[in-house]
N, C-alpha and C positions, 0 to 999 in steps of 0.2 A: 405326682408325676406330671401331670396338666399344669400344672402351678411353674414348674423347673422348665417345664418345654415354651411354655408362653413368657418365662425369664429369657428365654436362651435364642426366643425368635426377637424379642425385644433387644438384646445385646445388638444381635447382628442386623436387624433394620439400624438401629443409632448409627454402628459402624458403617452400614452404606450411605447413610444421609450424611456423616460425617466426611466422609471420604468424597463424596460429592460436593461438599461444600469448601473443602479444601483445593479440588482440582477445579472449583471453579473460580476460586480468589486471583484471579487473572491483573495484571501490572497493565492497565488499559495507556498508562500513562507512557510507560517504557515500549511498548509494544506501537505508538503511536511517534516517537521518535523512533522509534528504525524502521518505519515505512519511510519518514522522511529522508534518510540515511542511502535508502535504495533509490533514490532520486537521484543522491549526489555520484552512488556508483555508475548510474544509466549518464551520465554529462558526456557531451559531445563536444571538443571546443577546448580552450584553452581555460584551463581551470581556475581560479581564485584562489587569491593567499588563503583564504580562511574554510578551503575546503577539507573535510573532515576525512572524507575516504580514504586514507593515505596510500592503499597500493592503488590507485590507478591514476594516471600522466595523462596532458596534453596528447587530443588525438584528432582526425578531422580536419584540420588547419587548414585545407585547402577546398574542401566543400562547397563546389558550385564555381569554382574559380576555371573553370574550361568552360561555362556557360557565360560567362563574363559578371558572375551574380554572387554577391559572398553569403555563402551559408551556411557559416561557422555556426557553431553551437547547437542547440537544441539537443534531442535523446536519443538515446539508443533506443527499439521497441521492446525486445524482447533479451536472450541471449545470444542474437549476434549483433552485428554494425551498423542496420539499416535506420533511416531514420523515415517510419513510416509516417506521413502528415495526420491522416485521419485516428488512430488510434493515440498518438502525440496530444492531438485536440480535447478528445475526449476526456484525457487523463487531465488535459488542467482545468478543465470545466470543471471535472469533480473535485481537484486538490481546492478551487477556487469555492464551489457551493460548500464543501466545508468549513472553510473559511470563512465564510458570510453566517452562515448560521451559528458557527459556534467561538465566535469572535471571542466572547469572555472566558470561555474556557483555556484558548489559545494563549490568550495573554499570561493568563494565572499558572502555566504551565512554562510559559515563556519559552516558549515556539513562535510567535510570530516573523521573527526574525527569520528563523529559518525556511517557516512555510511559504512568505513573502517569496524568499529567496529562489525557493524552489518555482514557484510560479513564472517570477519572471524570467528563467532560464528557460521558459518554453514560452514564453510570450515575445521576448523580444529577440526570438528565431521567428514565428511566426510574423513581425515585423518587419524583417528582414527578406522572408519569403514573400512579403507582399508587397513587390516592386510595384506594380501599377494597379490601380482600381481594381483593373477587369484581370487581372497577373496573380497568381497565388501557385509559389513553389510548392508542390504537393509530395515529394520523397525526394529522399539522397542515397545512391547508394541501389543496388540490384540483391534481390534476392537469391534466385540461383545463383551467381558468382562468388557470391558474398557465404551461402552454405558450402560451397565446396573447399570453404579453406576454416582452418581451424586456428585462431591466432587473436593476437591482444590486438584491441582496440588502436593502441601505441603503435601497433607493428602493420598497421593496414597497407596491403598495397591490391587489394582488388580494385574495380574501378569503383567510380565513385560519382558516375553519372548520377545527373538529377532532372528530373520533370517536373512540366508544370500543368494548370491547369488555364485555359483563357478562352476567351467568347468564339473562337471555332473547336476546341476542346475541351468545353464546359466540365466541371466539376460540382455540381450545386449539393449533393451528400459532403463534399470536402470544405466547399467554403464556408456551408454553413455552418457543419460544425467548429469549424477555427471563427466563426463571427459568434458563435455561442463561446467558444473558451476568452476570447476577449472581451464580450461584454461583461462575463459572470467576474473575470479578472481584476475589471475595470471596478467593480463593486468594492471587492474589494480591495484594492488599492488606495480607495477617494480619501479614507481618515487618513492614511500616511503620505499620499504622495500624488493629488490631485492632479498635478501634469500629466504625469504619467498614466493616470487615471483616464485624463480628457483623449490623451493619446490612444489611448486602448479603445476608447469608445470609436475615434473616428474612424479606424480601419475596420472598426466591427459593423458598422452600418455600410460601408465600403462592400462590404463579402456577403452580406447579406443580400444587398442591388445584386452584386454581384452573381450570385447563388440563384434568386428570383427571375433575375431576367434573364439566365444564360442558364437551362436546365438540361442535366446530364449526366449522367452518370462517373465516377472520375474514373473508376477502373476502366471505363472504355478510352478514358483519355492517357491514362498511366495502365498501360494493360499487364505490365511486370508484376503491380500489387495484385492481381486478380488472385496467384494461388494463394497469397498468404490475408490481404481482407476483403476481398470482394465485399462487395455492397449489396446490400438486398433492396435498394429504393432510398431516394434523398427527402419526400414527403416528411418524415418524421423530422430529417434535420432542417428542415426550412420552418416546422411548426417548435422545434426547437431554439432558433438560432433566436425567433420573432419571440418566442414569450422571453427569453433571457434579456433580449433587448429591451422589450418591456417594462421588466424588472430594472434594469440599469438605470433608464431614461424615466419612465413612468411616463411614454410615450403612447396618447392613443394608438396612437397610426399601425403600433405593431399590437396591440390588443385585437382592434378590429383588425388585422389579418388571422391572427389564428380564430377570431369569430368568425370571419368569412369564409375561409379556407378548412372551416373544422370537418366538413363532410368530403369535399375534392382532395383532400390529403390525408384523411383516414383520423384525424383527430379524436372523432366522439365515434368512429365506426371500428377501429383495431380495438378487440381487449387480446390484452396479448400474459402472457406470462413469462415474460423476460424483460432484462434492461443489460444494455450493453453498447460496447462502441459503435455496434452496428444498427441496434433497435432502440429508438431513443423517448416508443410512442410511452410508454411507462412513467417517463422520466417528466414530457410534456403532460402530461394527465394529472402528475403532482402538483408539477410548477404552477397548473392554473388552479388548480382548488385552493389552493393561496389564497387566488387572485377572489375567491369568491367565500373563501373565510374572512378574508378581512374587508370585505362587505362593498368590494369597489368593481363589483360586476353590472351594477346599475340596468340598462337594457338589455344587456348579455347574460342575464344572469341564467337564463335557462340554458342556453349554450354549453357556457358553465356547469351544469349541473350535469350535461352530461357527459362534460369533460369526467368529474369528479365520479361518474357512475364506471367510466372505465377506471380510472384511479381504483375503486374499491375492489371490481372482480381481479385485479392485479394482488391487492392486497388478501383479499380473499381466498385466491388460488393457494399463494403461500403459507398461509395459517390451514390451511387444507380443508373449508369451510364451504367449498364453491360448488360441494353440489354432484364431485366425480371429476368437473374440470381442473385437477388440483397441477400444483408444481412436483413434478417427481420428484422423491428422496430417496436417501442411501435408506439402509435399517437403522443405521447411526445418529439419524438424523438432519443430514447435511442436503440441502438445494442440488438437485442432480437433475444437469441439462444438457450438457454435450462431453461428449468421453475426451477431448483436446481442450487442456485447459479449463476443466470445471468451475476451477474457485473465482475464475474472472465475472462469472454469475453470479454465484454465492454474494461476492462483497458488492457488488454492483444492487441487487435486490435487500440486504442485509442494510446499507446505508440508505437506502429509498426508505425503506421502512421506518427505521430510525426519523429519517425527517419527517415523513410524513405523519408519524404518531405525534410528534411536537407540534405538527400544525395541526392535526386534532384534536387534542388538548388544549391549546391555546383557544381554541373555538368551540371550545367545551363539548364537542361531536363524537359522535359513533361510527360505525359500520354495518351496516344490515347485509350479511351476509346470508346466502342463502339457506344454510343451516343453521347460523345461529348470529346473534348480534357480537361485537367485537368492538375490545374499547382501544382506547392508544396505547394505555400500559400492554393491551397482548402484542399490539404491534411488535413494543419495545423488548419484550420479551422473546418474542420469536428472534429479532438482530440481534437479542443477545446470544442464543443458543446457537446459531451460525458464527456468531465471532469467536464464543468460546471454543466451539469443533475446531473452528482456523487454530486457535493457541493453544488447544491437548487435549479437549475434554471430549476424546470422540475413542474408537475401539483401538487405534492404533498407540493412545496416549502419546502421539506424537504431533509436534509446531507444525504448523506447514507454513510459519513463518518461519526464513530460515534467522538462527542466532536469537529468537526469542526461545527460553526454555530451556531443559538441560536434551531433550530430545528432537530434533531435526533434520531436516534433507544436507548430506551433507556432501552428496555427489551431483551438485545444481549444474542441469544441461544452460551454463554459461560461460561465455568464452575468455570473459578478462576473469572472472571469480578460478576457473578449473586451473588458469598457467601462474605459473609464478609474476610476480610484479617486476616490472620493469624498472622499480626502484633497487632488487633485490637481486634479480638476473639481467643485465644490461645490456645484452647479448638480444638479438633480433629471434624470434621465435618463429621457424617459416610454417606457410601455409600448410603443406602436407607433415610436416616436422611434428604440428600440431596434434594432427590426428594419430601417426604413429608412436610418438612418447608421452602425450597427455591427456590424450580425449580415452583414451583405452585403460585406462590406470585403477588400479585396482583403490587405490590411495583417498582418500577426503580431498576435497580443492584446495588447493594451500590459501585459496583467500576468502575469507567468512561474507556472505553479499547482505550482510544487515538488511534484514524488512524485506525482502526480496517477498511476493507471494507466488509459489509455485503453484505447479496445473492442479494440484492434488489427488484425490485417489478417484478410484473408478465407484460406479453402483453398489460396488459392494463393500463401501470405504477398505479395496485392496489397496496397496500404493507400495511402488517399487522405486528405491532410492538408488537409480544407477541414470547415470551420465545420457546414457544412450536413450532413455526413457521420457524424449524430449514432451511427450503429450503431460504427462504426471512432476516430469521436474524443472522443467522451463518458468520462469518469469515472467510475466508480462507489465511495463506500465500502467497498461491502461487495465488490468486486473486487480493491482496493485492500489493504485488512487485512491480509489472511494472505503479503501481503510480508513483512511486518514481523518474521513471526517464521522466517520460510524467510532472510530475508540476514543474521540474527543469527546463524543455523547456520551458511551459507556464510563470514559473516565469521569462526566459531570456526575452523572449519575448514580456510579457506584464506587466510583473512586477505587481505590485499592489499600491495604492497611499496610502492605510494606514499601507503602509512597514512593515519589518519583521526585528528583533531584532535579529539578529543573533547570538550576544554574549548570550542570553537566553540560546545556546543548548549546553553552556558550563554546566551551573549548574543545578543540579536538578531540575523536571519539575513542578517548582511553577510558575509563572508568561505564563500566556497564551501567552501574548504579553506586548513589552515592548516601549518605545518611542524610533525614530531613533534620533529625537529631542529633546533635553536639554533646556527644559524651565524652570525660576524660580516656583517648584509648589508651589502655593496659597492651603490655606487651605479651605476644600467647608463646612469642621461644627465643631465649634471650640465650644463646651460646656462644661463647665466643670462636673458635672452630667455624659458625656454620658465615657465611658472607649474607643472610638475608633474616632481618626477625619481621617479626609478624603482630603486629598492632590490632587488637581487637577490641569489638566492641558494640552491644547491643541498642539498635539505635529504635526498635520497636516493640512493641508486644500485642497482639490481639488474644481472643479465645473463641471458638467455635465447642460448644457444646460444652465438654469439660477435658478440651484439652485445648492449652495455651503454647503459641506459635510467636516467634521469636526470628524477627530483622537482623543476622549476622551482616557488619561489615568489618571488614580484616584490609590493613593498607598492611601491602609488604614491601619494606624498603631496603635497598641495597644498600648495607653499612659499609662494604668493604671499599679498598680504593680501586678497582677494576671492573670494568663492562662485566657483566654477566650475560649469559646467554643461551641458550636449548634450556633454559629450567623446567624441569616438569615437578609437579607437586602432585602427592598421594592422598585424599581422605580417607579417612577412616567414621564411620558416622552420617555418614551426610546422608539424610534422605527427603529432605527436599530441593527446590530448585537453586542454581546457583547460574550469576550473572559475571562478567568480569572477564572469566576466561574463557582458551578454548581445550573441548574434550579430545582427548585423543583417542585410539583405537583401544589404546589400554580400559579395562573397567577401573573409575573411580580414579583416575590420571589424568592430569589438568596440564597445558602447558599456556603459557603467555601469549595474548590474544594476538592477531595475523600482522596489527599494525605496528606490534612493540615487538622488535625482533628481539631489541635489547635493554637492558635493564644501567641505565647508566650508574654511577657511584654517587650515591646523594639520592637517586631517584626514588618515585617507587610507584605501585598500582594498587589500585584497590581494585578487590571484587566479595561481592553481597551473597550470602546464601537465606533461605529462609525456611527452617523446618520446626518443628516443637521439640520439648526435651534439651540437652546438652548440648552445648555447639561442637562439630565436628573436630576432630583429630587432623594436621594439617602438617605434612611430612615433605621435604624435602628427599624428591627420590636420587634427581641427577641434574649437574650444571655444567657450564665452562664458564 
């Protein structure tokens, strides 16, 4: 009996570790193109041929043209219209430090293009926004005006006032951060496009002066941003702006300022446990332990060293090592630090880590943490348990990326994602119109916001997927970013075994996922009757334990001579995740993803599932 009970406890530990190991084989690769993807749906400005989002249109066009200033372009913040400067900033500093650090990963993934891309669509607004030296456009666009209407980006007629920031209404938290996302930009630009590179540097030292000599807070100078980001103190972004430029230039001059400045600006005196658009001291406490791993602290070294002493109780806190001072978590496991927009922490802390344990490794170092000592791999390990929570592996089993996974937010408190596409309804969508037939709906958003990261769940990893639930389902940029360069890592690192198509992020974003492997595809339903067969074929295999897990890819091509259109397809089987299409309300009912309305004659799509055993049953429920 003892013998059969310790068989039967053994069965089911395998089963849980197995099951564990399966929700953790996370697609770091896939998952890291569609944060980029949520980049191209936040564009403000007149769009690019070769832009992927296809339901969303030229919007903004006029931005800043009653101030006599063009300030076309740049983002959206969140899910609505505003284009806030300081949180804008932030988000390309990080799009840009992941860039820098994981250059070769980028390439071999063949996203540079796109990441480039995405950077300078906020860089060269920021360019634009900086008309003169001491001149830096800091928003476009009113907040309360801008909430009281509910409506496409395409259909804007709130106003569309902008402010600025200048040496009688100093902004030094705003300029510096915009002289920190330019220098870090600047980095990496210089292998591709050194002009533009050189460019980027000289408005960053520009706002930096700027920032330093003219100190003040911006929301006193833009006091509309105050409800949505007030500022807690510009200290951080000045000792920010100076190590980036640092890094850029290999300039003493801003060295010896954050040496000098390391006690009048909080430098070596905040230990803090957070990093975010608004608290950046985290973010500067890494950036110099760099500066003093790679051995170029010379007379500053002890300065240094206590730069690198707050760096640790930051990391420390988070591995929950510190002593009591820790970083709250859900029970789930997840960084829990303010109930509006959690995850914007989460991934901000998640990818510090991430870097930071490469730079401790690279310098063969430790962590003396108060309870116990910490190497880089726990570092990396803790980013990972945070990124996995983001993509499923938490109580909810559900993405809270949206369009990664077969489970996600699909009522996202966002304004162009919730309305139909102005490619689709051509008809003007008004302000109140908005909120009485769209924002109330009981319906999924007719537009999928790829990579989007929402607010996430509360304490108690609860989370409610409705519209209205803007703290838990909203978006942000600057939340969103520093994905980008934490699942570059994860992807170096651990890769994933049902690979990632890189050439995908050449072409427009039809194919969720594509085969790394070239197999003869077999046809899976060859009738003549039906207008659509189904091409399959297994393009991978791994095994976990003793059970072996299986890369379906299926192209279905419209044989007939007619548009097809509303197809919804039925599995039968499938119990792993599937990429490609989108789910509908129906259980296990798949319809053609938001940007393919139609299925033209000759065409076709692919979409990938991945589970062990037999590959899924694939039915034809209904078409026109």
């Amino acid at each position: 009996m003892v013998m059969k009970l310790q068989a039967f406890l053994g069965m089911v530990i395998g089963l849980l570790l197995l099951e564990s190991a399966i929700v953790s084989a996370f697609n770091y690769g896939d998952a890291l193109d569609k944060t980029l993807l949520f980049f191209e749906a936040q564009r403000s400005g007149k769009l690019p041929p070769n832009q992927r989002v296809k339901w969303r249109g030229d919007s903004g066009l006029s931005d800043g043209f009653l101030q006599g200033v063009n300030l076309v372009g740049g983002y959206y913040d969140a899910g609505d219209h505003v284009k806030f400067g300081l949180p804008m900033a932030f988000a390309m500093t990080m799009l840009s430090w992941g860039c820098i650090e994981y250059r070769e990963e980028i390439v071999h993934l063949n996203q540079m293009g796109n990441t480039l891309a995405a950077i300078k669509w906020g860089t060269d607004y920021f360019i634009k926004a900086h008309t003169q030296p001491y001149v830096l456009w800091g928003e476009v666009g009113d907040g309360d005006s801008d909430h009281y209407c509910w409506e496409r980006p395409e259909d804007m007629k709130t106003p569309r006032n902008a402010y600025k920031i200048d040496p009688e209404h100093p902004g030094s938290d705003l300029a510096a951060e915009t002289a920190a996302a330019l220098a870090s930009a600047s980095i990496a630009f210089k292998p591709y496009n050194s002009s533009y590179s050189n460019l980027l540097l000289v408005h960053a030292k520009q706002l930096f002066s700027f920032a330093d000599r003219f100190r003040g807070l911006y929301d006193d100078a833009i006091p509309c941003a105050q409800q949505f980001y007030t500022s807690s103190g510009y200290s951080d972004e000045l000792l920010w702006a100076a190590a980036w430029l640092h890094r850029a230039t290999n300039d003493e001059y801003y060295l010896k300022y954050v040496i000098d400045n390391a006690v009048s600006l909080g430098g070596t005196g905040w230990a803090v446990k957070e990093f975010s658009w608004d608290n950046k001291y985290a973010g500067v406490q890494i950036l110099l332990s760099k500066v003093l791993f790679d051995g170029a602290g010379g007379a500053w070294t002890s300065t240094l060293e206590q730069y690198k002493a707050k760096a640790d109780y930051f990391a420390c806190a988070c591995l929950q090592k510190n002593d009591g001072y820790n970083v709250q978590k859900t029970p789930g496991g997840l960084i829990y630090v303010r109930e509006w927009n959690n995850m914007q922490y989460v991934s901000s802390a998640a990818f510090l880590l991430s870097t930071y344990s490469d730079y401790l490794s690279k310098a063969h170092s430790t962590i003396k943490c108060p309870e116990s000592q910490i190497q880089a791999q726990d570092l990396l390990n803790f980013a990972k348990s945070q990124a996995d929570y983001i993509l499923g592996q938490n109580p909810k089993s559900m993405s809270y990326i949206v369009g990664y996974g077969q489970k996600y937010p699909i009522h996202v408190h966002h304004r162009g994602a919730s309305l139909t596409s102005i490619h689709v309804l051509q008809s003007t969508i008004g302000c109140v119109e908005g909120f009485e037939n769209w924002y109330r709906r009981p319906e999924a958003n007719p537009n999928i916001i790829y990579g989007a990261l929402v607010g996430g769940p509360n304490e108690n990893d609860e989370f409610i997927d409705d519209r209205s639930n803007y703290e838990q389902t909203e978006p942000t940029i600057s939340g969103t970013a520093p994905l980008f360069g934490l699942f570059c890592k994860l992807e170096s690192v651990y890769g994933n075994s049902a690979g990632f198509d890189a050439q995908r992020s050449k072409r427009p974003y039809e194919n969720q996922a594509d085969s790394i492997h070239q197999e003869s595809p077999k046809p899976y339903q060859d009738i003549p009757d039906v207008p659509v067969q189904f091409f399959h074929s297994i393009t991978d295999t791994w095994t976990v334990g003793e059970m072996t897990y299986y890369r379906h890819k299926v192209i279905m091509k419209n044989v007939s001579k007619k548009p097809i259109t509303d197809l919804k397809l039925t599995f039968e089987g499938l119990e792993g995740s599937l990429w490609g299409l989108s789910p509908t309300q129906e259980k296990n009912t798949y319809e053609l993803p938001q940007w393919l309305k139609i299925l033209q004659p000759g065409s076709d799509c692919t979409f990938v599932y991945i589970q062990g055993g037999s590959q899924a049953k694939v039915s034809i429920q209904s078409y026109h």
